[in-house]
N, C-alpha and C positions, 0 to 999 in steps of 0.2 A: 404413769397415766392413772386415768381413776381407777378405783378395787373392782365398782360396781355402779348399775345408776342411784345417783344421788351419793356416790359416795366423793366427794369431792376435796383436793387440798385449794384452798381458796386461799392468797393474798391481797390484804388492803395496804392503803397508804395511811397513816398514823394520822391526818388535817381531819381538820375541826369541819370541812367539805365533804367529806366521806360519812359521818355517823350515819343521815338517814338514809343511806344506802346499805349499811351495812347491819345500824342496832340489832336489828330481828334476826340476823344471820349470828352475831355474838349472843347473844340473848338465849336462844334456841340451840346451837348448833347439836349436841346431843341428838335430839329431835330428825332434823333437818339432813344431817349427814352434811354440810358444810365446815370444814376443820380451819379453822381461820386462822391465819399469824400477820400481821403488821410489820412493817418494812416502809423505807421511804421507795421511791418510784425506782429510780436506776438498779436498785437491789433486786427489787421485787421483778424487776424486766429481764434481770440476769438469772435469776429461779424461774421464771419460765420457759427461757431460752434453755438451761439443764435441767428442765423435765421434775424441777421438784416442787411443782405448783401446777395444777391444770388450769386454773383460771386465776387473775389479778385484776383487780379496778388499779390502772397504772398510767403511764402517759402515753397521749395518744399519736407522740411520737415516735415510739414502739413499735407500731404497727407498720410505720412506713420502711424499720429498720426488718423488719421479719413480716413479709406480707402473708407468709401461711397460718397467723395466727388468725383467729376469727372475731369481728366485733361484738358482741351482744347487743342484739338491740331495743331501740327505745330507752335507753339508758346512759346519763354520760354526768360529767362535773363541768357545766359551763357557765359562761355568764355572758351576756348581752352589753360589753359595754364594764364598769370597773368594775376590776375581782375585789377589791381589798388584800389581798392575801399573793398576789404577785406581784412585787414592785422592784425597781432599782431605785435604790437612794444615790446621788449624787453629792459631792461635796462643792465642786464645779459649776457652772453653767452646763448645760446639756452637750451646745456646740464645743467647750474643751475637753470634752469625755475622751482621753485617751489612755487609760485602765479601767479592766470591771473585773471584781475578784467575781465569780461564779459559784452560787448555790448550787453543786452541782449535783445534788440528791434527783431532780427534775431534769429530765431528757428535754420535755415538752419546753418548759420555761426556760432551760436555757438557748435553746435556736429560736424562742422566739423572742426573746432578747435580742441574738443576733441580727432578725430579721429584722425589726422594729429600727435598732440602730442605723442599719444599713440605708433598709430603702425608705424609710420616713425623714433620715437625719444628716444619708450620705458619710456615717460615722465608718471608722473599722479599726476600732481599737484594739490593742493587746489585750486577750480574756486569759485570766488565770483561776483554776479551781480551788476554791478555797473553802475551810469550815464556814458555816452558815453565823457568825459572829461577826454582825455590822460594824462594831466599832473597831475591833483589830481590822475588819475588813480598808475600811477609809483609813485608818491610819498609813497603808502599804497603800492604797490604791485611790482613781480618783472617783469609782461610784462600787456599789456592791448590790447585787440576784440577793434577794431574801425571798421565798418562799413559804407559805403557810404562818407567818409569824403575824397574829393581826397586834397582837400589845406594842409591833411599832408602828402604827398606823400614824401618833402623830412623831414621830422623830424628828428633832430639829437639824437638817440638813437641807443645803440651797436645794435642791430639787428633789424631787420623787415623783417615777413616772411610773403608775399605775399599768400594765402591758395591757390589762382587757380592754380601759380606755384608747390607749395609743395604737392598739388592734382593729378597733371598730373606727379610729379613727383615718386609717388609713384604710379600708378595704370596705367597712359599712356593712360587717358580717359580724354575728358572735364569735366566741372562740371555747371550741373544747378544748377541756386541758387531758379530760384523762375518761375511759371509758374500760368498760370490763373485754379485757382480752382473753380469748380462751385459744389453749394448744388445740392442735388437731387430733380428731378421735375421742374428745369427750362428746358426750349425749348431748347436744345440744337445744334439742327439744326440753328435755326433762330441767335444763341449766337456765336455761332463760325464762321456764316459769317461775324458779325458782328466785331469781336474783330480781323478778318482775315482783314479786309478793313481799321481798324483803324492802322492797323498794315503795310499793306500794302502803307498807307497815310505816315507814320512817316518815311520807307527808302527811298520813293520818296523824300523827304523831309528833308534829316537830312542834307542838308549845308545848310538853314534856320534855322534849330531846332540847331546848333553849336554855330550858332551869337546870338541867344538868349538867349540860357541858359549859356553861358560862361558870359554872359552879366549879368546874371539874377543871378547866383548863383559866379561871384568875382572870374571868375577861367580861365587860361589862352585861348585864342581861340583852341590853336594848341594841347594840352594838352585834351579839350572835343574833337575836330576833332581826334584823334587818340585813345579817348574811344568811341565815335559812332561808326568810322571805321573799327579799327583794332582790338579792343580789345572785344567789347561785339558781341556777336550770338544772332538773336533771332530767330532760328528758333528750333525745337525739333526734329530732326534727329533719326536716330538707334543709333549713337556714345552716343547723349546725353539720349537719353531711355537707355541703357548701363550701360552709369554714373548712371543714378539713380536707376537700382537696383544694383549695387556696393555700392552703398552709404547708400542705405538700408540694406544690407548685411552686411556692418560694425558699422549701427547705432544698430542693433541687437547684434552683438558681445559685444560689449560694452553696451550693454543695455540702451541705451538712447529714446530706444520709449517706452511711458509708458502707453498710452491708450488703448494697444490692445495686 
């Protein structure tokens, strides 16, 4: 648990979705008392399940496997409609999808893949977990879960289904992907102003945070300037509380939570 207040081990998820939630937490932490390490999601969910993290920005499918963590709020990774950054590429038609190798770094992305399949397309393919390597992926299978990878945004394969589009498209809701979960017994007064001010730091801030990380991560300026801007949310609205008992509601249907 924490040392003290403000004294916090804090994990992030490594996407280019997270910086302006997190810069002023990296940036500072010294300062701050927030001890940060990067982890993809399923990692980062299993460090807070053994207590060696008090708080993570992870997947918000987490929370439905362990409901005594707590959400922070007013803060999430979402988007209204397409992520860029969640997709299944297809080699197939949609309707022959019967393999998907699975990015399975994401709790959150990958049931809502399953979901999407299922009840938008009547699919229920064989899913197998696989490294996050689209081409070996289609080579073994007929589509592949890629995650946070925007440089294959245009990859030439028959299809690519965008999940935020095909999310809104069936339900007419946004969709969180990941929101800051914290264990029970940290200060949560003191937690959520803090991760409020980090957050707060990173919209002040994101035509800095564009020139860097377009720089940092090999990806076009206008391209990251239109997923800051246009494309990711990060605040946790009623719409996006919504989505996620929707999302809950259909991880249940299909039985994908399994700890509770």
């Amino acid at each position: 648990m924490i040392e003290a207040a403000g004294k916090y081990r804090v994990g992030c998820v490594p996407y280019l979705n997270a910086k302006p939630l997190v810069q002023w937490l990296d940036e500072n932490a010294e300062d701050n008392g927030a001890y940060l390490t990067y982890d993809v999601p399923s990692k980062l969910a299993d460090r807070l399940n053994s207590a060696d993290l008090d708080v993570a920005l992870v997947s918000i499918f987490e929370v439905f496997q362990n409901p005594t963590l707590h959400i922070i709020p007013d803060i999430s990774i979402s988007a209204d409609g397409a992520v860029r950054s969640v997709r299944l590429f297809s080699k197939v038609p949609v309707a022959q999808i019967k393999s998907v190798a699975l990015d399975a770094s994401s709790l959150t992305s990958v049931a809502l893949t399953k979901i999407i399949l299922a009840e938008k397309y009547s699919l229920f393919p064989t899913y197998i977990a696989s490294p996050p390597n689209l081409s070996k992926m289609l080579q073994d299978y007929d589509a592949g879960l890629i995650i946070g990878d925007l440089s294959l945004f245009n990859s030439p394969v028959a299809e690519i289904l965008d999940l935020g589009s095909e999310w809104k498209e069936l339900t007419g809701l946004p969709f969180c992907y990941a929101a800051w979960l914290a264990r029970p017994g940290t200060d949560l007064k003191h937690l959520t102003k803090l991760l409020a001010e980090s957050k707060q730091w990173g919209l002040n801030h994101l035509r800095e945070l564009t020139a860097k990380w377009s720089i940092e991560m090999g990806l076009d300026m206008n391209r990251v300037h239109e997923y800051f801007y246009d494309i990711m949310k990060f605040d946790l609205d009623e719409h996006k509380l919504a989505a996620i008992a929707k999302f809950e509601e259909l991880c249940h249907k299909y039985q994908l939570i399994t700890n509770n």
